[in-house]
N, C-alpha and C positions, 0 to 999 in steps of 0.2 A: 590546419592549413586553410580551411575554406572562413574562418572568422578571419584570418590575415587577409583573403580577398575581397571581403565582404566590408571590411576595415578601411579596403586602402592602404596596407602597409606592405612593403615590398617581403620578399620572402628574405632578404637579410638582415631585416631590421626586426622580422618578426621573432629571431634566432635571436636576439639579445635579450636581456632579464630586464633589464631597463626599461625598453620599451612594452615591452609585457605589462610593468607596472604601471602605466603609463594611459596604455590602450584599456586594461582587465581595471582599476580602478575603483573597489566600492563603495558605496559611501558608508558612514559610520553612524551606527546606532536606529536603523531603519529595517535591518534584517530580522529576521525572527531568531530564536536562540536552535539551533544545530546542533544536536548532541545524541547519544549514544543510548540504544533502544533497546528491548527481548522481545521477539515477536513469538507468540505464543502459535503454533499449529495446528489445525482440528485431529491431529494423529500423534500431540504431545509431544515433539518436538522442538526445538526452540533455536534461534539464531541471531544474533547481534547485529543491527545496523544502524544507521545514520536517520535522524528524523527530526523535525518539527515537533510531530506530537508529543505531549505528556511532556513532560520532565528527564532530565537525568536518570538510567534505572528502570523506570517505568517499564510493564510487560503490556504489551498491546495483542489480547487474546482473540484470532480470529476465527466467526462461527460457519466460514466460508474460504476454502482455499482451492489452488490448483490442485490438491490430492481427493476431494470431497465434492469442486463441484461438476455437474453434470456436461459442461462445454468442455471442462481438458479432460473428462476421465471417460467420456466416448458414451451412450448409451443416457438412457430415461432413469440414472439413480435419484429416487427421491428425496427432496432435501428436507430434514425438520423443518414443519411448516408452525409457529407458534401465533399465527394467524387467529383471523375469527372464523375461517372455515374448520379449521384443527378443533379449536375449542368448542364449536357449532358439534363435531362428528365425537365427540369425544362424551359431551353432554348425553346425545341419544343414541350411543351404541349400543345400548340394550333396549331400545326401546322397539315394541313387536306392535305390526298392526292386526287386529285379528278380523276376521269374517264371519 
Protein backbone atom coordinates (compact mmCIF):
# COMPACT_ATOMS: atom_id res chain seq x y z
CA UNK A 1 0.00 0.00 0.00
CA UNK A 2 2.46 2.65 0.79
CA UNK A 3 4.88 1.69 -2.45
CA UNK A 4 1.48 2.49 -4.51
CA UNK A 5 1.70 6.01 -2.78
CA UNK A 6 4.98 6.43 -2.95
CA UNK A 7 4.59 5.27 -6.77
CA UNK A 8 2.09 7.47 -7.71
CA UNK A 9 -0.25 4.86 -8.74
CA UNK A 10 -3.88 4.94 -7.68
CA UNK A 11 -5.07 2.19 -5.39
CA UNK A 12 -6.99 0.64 -8.47
CA UNK A 13 -4.54 0.37 -10.64
CA UNK A 14 -2.27 -0.88 -7.97
CA UNK A 15 -4.80 -4.10 -7.63
CA UNK A 16 -4.16 -5.03 -11.24
CA UNK A 17 -1.05 -7.73 -12.24
CA UNK A 18 -0.39 -5.74 -15.04
CA UNK A 19 0.54 -2.81 -13.62
CA UNK A 20 2.37 -4.50 -10.80
CA UNK A 21 4.52 -5.69 -13.59
CA UNK A 22 4.97 -2.59 -14.90
CA UNK A 23 5.74 -0.56 -11.71
CA UNK A 24 7.99 -3.78 -9.63
CA UNK A 25 10.12 -4.31 -13.08
CA UNK A 26 13.65 -5.86 -12.58
CA UNK A 27 16.23 -5.77 -14.63
CA UNK A 28 17.85 -8.89 -15.93
CA UNK A 29 21.07 -10.46 -15.20
CA UNK A 30 22.36 -7.60 -12.49
CA UNK A 31 21.06 -9.34 -9.42
CA UNK A 32 23.02 -11.68 -7.39
CA UNK A 33 21.90 -15.53 -7.55
CA UNK A 34 18.93 -16.10 -4.50
CA UNK A 35 18.90 -19.46 -3.58
CA UNK A 36 18.22 -21.80 -0.73
CA UNK A 37 20.51 -22.03 2.41
CA UNK A 38 21.12 -24.38 6.03
CA UNK A 39 22.06 -22.09 8.59
CA UNK A 40 23.78 -23.95 11.11
CA UNK A 41 23.09 -22.72 15.14
CA UNK A 42 25.58 -22.40 17.98
CA UNK A 43 22.90 -25.27 19.89
CA UNK A 44 23.08 -27.58 16.57
CA UNK A 45 20.12 -26.85 15.19
CA UNK A 46 19.41 -26.03 11.72
CA UNK A 47 16.79 -24.28 9.37
CA UNK A 48 16.31 -23.45 5.69
CA UNK A 49 16.36 -20.11 4.10
CA UNK A 50 16.77 -17.78 1.26
CA UNK A 51 20.36 -16.11 0.75
CA UNK A 52 22.98 -14.56 -1.40
CA UNK A 53 25.62 -16.33 0.41
CA UNK A 54 27.42 -19.50 -0.63
CA UNK A 55 25.97 -21.52 -3.29
CA UNK A 56 23.00 -23.79 -3.55
CA UNK A 57 22.97 -26.18 -0.33
CA UNK A 58 25.68 -24.47 1.44
CA UNK A 59 25.41 -24.65 5.48
CA UNK A 60 26.43 -21.21 6.75
CA UNK A 61 27.70 -22.21 10.60
CA UNK A 62 27.21 -19.56 13.11
CA UNK A 63 29.73 -18.99 16.18
CA UNK A 64 27.17 -16.33 17.34
CA UNK A 65 23.40 -16.39 17.61
CA UNK A 66 20.18 -14.95 19.45
CA UNK A 67 20.44 -18.15 21.74
CA UNK A 68 24.38 -17.74 22.82
CA UNK A 69 24.83 -14.22 22.66
CA UNK A 70 24.84 -11.93 25.68
CA UNK A 71 22.31 -8.90 24.21
CA UNK A 72 19.15 -11.37 23.69
CA UNK A 73 19.96 -13.91 26.47
CA UNK A 74 20.01 -11.02 29.35
CA UNK A 75 23.06 -11.03 31.65
CA UNK A 76 27.32 -10.93 31.41
CA UNK A 77 27.49 -14.84 29.46
CA UNK A 78 30.92 -14.91 28.28
CA UNK A 79 31.60 -15.58 24.85
CA UNK A 80 34.56 -17.81 23.42
CA UNK A 81 36.96 -15.24 23.05
CA UNK A 82 39.74 -16.87 20.31
CA UNK A 83 41.32 -13.43 20.55
CA UNK A 84 45.12 -12.54 21.51
CA UNK A 85 43.95 -11.89 25.01
CA UNK A 86 42.57 -15.69 25.14
CA UNK A 87 45.74 -17.02 23.73
CA UNK A 88 47.84 -14.34 25.81
CA UNK A 89 45.83 -16.13 29.26
CA UNK A 90 45.94 -19.44 28.04
CA UNK A 91 49.93 -19.20 27.38
CA UNK A 92 50.59 -18.25 31.13
CA UNK A 93 48.09 -19.92 33.23
CA UNK A 94 50.49 -21.66 35.12
CA UNK A 95 52.74 -19.32 35.34
CA UNK A 96 53.49 -18.35 39.33
CA UNK A 97 55.36 -15.24 40.42
CA UNK A 98 57.33 -16.15 43.47
CA UNK A 99 58.78 -13.78 46.37
Amino acid sequence: MHSAILLGISRNKFAQTSQIKKVFNMKNEIHPDYHMIKVAMTDGTEYETRSTWGSEGDTLTLEIDPKSHPAWVGGTKQVQDKGRVAQFNKRFANFKLSK
